[in-house]
Backbone as JSON, one array per atom type, in Angstrom:
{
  "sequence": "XXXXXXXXXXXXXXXXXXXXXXXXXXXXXXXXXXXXXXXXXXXXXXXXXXXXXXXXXXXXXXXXXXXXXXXXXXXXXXXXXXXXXXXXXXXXXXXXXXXXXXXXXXXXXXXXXXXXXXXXXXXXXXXXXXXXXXXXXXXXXXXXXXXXXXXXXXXXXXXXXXXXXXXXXXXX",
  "N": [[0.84, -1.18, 0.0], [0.59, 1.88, -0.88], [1.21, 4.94, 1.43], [3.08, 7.53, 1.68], [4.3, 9.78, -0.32], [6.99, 10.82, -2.15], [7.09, 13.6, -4.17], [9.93, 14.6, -6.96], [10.73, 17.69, -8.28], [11.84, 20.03, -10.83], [10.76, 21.87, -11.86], [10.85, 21.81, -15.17], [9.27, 20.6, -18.04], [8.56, 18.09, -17.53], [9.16, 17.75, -14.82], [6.83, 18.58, -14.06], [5.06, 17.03, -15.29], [5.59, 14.99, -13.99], [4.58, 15.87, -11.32], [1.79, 15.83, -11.44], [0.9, 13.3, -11.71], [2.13, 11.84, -9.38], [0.21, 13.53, -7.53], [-2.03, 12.26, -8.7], [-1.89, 9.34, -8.02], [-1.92, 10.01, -5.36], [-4.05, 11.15, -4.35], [-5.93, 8.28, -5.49], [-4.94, 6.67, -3.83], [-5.45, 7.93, -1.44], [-2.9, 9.56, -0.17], [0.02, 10.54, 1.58], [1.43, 13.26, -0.08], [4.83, 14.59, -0.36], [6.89, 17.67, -2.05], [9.42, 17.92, -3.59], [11.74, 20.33, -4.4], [15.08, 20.64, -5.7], [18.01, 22.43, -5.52], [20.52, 23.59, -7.26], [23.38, 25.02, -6.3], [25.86, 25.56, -7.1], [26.88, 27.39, -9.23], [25.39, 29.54, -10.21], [24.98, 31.15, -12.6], [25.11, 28.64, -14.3], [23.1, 27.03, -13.13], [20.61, 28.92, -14.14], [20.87, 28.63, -16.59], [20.58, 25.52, -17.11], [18.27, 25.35, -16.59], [16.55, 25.27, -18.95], [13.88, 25.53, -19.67], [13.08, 27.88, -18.2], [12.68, 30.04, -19.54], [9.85, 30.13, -20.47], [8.25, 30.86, -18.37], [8.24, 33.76, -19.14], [6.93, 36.98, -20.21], [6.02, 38.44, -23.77], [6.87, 34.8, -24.6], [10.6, 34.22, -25.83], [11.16, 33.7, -28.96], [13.59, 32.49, -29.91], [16.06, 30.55, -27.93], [17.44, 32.16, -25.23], [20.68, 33.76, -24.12], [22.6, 33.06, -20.89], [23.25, 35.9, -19.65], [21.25, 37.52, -20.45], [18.45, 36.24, -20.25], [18.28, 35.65, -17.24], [18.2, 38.93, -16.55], [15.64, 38.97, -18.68], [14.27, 37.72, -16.74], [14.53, 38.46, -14.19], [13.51, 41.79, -14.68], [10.81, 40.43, -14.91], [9.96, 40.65, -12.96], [11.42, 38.82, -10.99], [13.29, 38.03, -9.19], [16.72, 39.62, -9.13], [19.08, 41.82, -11.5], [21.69, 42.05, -11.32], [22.54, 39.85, -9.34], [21.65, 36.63, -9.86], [21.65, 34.84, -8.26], [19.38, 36.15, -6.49], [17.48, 35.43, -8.19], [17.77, 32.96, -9.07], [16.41, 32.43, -6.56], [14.21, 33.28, -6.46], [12.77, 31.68, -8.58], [12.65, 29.17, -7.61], [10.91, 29.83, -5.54], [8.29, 29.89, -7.04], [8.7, 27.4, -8.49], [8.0, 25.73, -6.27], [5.47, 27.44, -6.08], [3.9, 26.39, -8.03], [3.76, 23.56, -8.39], [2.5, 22.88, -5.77], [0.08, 24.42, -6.06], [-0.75, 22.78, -8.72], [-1.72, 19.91, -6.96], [-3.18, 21.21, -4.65], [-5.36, 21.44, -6.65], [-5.83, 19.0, -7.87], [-7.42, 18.15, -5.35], [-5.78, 17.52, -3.3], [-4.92, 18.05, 0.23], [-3.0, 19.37, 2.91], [-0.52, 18.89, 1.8], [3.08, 18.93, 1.92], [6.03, 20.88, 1.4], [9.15, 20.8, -0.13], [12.15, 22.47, 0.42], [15.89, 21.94, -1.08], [19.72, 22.48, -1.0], [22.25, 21.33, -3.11], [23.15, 18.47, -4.41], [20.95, 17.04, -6.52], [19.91, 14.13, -6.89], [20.96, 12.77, -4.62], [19.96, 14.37, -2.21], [17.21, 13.9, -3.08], [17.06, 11.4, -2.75], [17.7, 11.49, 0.09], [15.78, 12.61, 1.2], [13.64, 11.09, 0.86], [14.17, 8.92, 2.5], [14.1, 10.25, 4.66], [11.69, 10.9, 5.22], [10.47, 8.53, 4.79], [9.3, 7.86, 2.35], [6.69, 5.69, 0.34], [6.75, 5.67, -2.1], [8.94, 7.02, -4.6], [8.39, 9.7, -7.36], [9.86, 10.83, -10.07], [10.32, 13.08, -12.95], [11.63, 12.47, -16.05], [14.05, 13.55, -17.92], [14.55, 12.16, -20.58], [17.07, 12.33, -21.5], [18.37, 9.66, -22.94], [20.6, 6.63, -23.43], [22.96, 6.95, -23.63], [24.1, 9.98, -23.6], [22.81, 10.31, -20.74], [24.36, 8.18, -19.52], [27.21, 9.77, -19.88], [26.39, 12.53, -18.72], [25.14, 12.05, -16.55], [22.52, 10.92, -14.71], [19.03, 11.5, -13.21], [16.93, 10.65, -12.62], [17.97, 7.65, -13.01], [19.75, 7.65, -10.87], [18.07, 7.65, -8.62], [16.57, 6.17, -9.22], [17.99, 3.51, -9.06], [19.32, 3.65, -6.33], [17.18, 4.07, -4.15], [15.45, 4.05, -1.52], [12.91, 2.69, -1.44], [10.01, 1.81, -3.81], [9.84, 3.4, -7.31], [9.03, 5.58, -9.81], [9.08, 6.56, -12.85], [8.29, 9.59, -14.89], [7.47, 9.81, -18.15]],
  "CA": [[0.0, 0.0, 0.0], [1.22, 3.37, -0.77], [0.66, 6.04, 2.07], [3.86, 8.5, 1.58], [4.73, 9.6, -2.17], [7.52, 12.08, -2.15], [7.8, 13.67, -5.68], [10.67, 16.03, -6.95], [10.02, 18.33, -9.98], [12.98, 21.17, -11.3], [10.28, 23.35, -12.6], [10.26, 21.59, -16.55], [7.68, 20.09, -18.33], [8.86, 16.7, -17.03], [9.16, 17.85, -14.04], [5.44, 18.92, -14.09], [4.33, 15.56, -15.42], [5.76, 13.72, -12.36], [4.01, 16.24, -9.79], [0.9, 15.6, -11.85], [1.09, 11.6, -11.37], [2.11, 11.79, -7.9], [-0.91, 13.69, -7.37], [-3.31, 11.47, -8.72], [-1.96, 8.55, -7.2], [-2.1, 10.18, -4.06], [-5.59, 10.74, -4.2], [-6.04, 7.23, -5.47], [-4.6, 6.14, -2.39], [-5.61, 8.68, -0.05], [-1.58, 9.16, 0.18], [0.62, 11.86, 1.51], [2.6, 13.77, -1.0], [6.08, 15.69, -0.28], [6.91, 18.31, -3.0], [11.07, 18.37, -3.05], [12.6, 20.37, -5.55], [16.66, 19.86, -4.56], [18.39, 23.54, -6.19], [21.77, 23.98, -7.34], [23.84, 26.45, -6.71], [27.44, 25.5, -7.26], [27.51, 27.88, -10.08], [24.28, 30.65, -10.26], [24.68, 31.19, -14.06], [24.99, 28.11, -14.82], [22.02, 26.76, -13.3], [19.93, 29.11, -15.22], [21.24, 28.25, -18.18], [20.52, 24.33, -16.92], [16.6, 25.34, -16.41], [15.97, 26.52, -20.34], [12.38, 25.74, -19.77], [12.51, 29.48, -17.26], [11.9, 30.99, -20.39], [8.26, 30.06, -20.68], [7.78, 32.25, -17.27], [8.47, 35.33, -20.0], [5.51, 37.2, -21.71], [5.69, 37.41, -23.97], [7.95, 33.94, -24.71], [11.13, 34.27, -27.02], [10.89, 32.71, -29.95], [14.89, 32.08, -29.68], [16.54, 30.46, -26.64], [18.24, 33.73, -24.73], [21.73, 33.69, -23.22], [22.34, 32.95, -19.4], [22.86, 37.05, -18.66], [19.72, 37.72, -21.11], [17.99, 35.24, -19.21], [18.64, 36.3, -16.01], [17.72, 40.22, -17.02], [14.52, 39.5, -18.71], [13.42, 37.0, -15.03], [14.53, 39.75, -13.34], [12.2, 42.39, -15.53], [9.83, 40.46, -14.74], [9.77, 39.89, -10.98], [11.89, 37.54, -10.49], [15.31, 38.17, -8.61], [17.53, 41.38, -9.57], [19.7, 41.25, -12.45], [22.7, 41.6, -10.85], [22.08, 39.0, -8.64], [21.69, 35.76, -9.99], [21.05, 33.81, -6.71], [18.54, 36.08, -5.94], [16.54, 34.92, -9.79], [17.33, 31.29, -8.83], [15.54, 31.55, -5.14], [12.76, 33.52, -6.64], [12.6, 30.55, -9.69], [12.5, 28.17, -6.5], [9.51, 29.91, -4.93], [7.67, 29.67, -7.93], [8.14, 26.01, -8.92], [7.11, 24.91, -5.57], [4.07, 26.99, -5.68], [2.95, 26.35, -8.93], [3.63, 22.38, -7.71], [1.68, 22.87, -4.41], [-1.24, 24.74, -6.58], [-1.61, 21.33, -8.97], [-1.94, 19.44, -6.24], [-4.3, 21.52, -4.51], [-6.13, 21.13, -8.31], [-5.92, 17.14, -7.21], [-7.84, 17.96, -4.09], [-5.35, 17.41, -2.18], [-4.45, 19.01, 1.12], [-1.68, 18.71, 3.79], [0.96, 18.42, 0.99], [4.32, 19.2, 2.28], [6.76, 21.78, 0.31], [10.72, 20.67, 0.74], [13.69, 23.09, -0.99], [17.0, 21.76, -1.01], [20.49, 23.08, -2.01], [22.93, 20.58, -3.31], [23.09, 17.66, -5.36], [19.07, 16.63, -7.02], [20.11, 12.95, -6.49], [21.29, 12.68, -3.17], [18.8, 15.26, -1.79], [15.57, 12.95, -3.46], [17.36, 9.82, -1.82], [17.52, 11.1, 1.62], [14.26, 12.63, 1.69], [12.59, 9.83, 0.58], [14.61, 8.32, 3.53], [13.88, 11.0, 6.04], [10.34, 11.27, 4.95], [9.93, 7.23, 4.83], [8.09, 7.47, 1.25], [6.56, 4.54, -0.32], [6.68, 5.92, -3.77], [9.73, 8.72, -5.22], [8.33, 9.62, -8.54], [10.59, 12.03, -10.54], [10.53, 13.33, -14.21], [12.81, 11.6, -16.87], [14.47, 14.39, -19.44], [14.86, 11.54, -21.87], [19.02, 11.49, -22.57], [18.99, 8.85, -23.75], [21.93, 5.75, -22.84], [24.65, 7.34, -23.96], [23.96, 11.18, -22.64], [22.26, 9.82, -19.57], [25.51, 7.86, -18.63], [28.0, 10.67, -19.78], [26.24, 13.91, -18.01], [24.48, 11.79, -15.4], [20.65, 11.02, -14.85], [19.16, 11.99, -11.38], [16.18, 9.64, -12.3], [18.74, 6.42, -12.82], [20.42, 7.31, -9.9], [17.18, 7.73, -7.54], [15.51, 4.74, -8.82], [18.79, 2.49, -8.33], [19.89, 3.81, -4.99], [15.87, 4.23, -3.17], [14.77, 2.59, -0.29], [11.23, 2.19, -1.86], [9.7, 2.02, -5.64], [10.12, 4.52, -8.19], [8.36, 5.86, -10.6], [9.64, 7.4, -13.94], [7.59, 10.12, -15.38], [8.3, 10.3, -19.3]],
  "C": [[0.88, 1.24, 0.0], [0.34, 4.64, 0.07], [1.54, 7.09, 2.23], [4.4, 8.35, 0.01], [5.86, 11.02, -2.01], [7.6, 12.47, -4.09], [8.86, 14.64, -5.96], [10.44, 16.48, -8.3], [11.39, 19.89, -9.94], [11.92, 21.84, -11.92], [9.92, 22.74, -14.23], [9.49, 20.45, -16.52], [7.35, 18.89, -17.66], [9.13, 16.49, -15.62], [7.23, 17.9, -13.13], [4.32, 17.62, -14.08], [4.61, 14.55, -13.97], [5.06, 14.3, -11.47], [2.67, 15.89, -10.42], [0.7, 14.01, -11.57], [0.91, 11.73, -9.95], [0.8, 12.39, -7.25], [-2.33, 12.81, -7.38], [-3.24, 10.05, -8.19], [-1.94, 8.8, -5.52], [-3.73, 10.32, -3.61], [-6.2, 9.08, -4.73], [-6.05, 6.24, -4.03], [-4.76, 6.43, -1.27], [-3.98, 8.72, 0.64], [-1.33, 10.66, 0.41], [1.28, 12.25, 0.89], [3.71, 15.03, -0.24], [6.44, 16.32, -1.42], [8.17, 18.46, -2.9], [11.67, 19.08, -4.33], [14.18, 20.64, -4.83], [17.02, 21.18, -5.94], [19.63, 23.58, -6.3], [22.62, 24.98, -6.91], [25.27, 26.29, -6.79], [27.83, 26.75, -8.3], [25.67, 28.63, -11.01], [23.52, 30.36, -11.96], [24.82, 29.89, -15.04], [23.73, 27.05, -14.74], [20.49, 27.48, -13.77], [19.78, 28.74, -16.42], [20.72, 26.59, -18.37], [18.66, 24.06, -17.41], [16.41, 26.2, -17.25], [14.43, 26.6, -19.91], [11.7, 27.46, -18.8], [11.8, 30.52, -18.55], [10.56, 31.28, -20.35], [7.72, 30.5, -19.27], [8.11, 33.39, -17.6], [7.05, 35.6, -20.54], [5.94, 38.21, -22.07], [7.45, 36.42, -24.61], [8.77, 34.67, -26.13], [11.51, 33.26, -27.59], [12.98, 31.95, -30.3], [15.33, 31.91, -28.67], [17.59, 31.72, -26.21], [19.71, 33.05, -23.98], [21.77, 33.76, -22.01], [21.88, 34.3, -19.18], [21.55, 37.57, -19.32], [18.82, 37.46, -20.4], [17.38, 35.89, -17.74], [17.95, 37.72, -15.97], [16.49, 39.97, -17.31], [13.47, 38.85, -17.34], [12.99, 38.06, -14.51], [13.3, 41.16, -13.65], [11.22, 42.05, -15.06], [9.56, 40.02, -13.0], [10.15, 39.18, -10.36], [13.0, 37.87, -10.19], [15.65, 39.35, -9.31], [18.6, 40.95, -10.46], [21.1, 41.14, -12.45], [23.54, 40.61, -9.7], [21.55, 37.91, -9.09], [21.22, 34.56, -9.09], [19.73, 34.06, -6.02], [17.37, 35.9, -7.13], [16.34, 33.81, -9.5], [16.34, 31.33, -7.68], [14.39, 32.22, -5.5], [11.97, 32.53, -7.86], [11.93, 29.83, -9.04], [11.48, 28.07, -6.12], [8.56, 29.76, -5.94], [7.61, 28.29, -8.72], [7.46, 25.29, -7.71], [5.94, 25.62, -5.47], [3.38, 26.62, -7.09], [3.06, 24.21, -8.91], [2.67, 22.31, -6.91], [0.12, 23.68, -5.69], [-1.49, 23.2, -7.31], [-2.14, 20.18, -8.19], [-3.04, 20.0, -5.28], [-5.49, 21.16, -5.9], [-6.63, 20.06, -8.22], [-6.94, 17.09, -6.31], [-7.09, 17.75, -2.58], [-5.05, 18.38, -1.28], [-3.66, 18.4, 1.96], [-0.72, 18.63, 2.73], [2.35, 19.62, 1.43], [5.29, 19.71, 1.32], [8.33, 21.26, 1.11], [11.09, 21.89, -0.4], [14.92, 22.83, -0.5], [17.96, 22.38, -1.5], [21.46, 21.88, -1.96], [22.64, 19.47, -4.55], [21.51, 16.92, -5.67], [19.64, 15.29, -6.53], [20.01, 12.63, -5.02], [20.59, 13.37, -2.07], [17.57, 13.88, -1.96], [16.08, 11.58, -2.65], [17.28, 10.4, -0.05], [16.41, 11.62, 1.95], [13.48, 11.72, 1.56], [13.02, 8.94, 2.02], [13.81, 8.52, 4.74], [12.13, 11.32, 6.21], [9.28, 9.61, 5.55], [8.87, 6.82, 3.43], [8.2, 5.79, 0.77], [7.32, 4.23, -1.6], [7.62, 7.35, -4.04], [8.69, 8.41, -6.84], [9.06, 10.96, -8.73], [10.05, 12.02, -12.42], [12.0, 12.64, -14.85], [13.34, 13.01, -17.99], [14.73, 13.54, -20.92], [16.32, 11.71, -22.42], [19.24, 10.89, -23.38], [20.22, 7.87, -22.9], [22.79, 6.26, -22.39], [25.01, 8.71, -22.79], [23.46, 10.67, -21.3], [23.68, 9.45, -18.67], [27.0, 9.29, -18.72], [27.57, 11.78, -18.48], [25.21, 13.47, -16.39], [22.81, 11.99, -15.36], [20.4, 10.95, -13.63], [17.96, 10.41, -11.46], [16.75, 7.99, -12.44], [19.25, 6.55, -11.83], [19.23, 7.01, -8.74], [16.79, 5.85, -7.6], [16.5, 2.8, -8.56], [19.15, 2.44, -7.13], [18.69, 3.54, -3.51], [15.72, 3.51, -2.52], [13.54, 2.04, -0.79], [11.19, 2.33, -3.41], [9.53, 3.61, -5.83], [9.33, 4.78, -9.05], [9.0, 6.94, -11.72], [8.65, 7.89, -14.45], [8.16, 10.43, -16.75], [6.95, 11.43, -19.87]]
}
């Protein structure tokens, strides 16, 4: 029986699709959901540049992918962090994927759902919350790599769903 579902979601589309799942199997189950997104920051401008999908929080969207400090500048423009400030774009990115997470899930019906934010490594973060949490069920988003890319640049959802104390769930 599944009664704890932690999910983690980075904000893209695939990220979106896994909090969407986790949702409905939580109401399926009458289950608790944890919301973890796990944030980088070893390197500001480069995890903008990591999370292209920020664009599509522009209006209106550009029709060409923008450069990190572009990027960064038009967030900022729009309410999001200051443009010389970088860290403070990512933690206002942050607040905005977990609530627009925590809103689909309200959408679900659900209530009580638990908001995490981590800083450090997405992997190792989703493994010990799932630990520290005791979930049944991690479900994460898949970006699709592929073999090859997957094993070169690293996949958070191969590492979660080999390392987890409990089942996994791949959202493609």
């Amino acid at each position: 029986m599944i009664s704890s579902i932690l999910v983690a979601t980075d904000g893209s589309h695939h990220g979106h699709l896994a909090v969407t799942q986790a949702c409905e199997l939580a109401r399926r189950f009458d289950a608790h959901v944890v919301i973890l997104h796990a944030a980088l920051r070893e390197s500001p401008a480069e995890e903008v540049a990591r999370v292209t999908t920020l664009q599509r929080l522009l209006e209106p969207q550009p029709e060409e992918p923008l450069h990190t400090d572009e990027l960064i500048a038009r967030l900022a423009a729009a309410g999001l962090g200051e443009a010389d400030n970088p860290v403070s774009t990512l933690e206002a990115i942050d607040g905005r994927i977990l609530e627009a997470a925590q809103q689909e899930a309200e959408r679900a019906g659900l209530s009580g759902v638990a908001v995490r934010l981590t800083e450090g490594s997405p992997a190792a973060d989703i493994l010990a919350h799932a630990r520290f949490e005791g979930a049944d069920l991690v479900v994460v988003g898949s970006r699709g790599l592929g073999p090859l890319r997957g094993m070169l640049l690293g996949s958070v959802s191969r590492e979660v769903c080999q390392k987890a104390p409990c089942s996994c769930m791949v959202v493609r």
